[in-house]
C-alpha positions as CSV (number, residue, x, y, z in Angstrom):
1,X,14.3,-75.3,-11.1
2,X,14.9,-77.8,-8.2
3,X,11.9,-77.4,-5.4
4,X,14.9,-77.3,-2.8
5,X,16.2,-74.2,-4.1
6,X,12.6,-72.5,-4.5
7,X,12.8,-70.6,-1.5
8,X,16.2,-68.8,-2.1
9,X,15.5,-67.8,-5.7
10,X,12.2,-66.0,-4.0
11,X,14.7,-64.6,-1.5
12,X,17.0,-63.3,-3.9
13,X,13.8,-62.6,-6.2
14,X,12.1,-59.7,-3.7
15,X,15.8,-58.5,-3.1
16,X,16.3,-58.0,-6.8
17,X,12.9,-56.2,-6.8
18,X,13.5,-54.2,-3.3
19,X,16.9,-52.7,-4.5
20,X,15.4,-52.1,-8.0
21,X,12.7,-50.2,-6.7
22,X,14.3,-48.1,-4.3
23,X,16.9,-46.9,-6.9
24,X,13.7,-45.9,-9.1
25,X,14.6,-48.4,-11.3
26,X,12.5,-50.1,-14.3
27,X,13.3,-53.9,-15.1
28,X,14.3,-52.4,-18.5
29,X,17.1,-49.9,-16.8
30,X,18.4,-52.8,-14.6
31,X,18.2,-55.1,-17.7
32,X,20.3,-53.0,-19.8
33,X,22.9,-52.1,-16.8
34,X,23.1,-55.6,-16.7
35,X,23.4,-56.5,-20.5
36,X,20.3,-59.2,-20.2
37,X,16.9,-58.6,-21.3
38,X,13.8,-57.2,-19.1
39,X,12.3,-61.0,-19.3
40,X,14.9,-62.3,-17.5
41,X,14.8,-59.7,-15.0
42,X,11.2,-60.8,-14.4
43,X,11.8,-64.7,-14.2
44,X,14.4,-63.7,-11.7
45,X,12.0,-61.1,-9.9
46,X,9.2,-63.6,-10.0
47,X,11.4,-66.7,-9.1
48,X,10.3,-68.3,-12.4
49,X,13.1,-69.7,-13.6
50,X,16.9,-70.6,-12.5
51,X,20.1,-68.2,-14.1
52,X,23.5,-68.6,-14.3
53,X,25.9,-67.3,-11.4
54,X,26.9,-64.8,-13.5
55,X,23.9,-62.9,-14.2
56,X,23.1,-63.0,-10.8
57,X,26.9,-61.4,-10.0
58,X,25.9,-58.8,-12.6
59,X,22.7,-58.2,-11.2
60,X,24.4,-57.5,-7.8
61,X,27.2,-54.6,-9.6
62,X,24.6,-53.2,-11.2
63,X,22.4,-52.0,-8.0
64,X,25.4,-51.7,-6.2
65,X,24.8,-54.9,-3.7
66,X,26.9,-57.7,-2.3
67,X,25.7,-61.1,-3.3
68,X,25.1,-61.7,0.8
69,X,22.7,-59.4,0.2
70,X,20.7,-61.2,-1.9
71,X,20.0,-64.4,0.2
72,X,19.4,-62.3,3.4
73,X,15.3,-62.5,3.8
């Protein structure tokens, strides 16, 4: 992961995490509504590793959020 980009991925990390949790979600649930596994809901949680735009997109449908609503701290 570039160190310039650190900051947004935590960002977009604790909004992940935020919307999970206030739909009662586990990472499992949102991992399967996305069709990736619980792991990589965690690296993205924790901001542990990069992902593809598309998982991210798929991330976002699934809780029902707009990507701007990701980068918003």
């Amino acid at each position: 992961m570039k160190v310039e980009f650190k900051k947004h991925y935590e960002i977009i990390g604790n909004n992940v995490r935020k919307f999970r949790k206030e739909l009662g979600w586990s990472q499992e649930e949102l991992a399967q509504r996305c069709s990736v596994n619980a792991a990589k809901i965690s690296r993205i949680e924790n901001a542990r590793s990069d992902y593809m735009h598309s998982t991210l997109l798929e991330v976002c449908r699934a809780l029902g959020k707009e990507l701007v609503e990701m980068i918003k701290e």
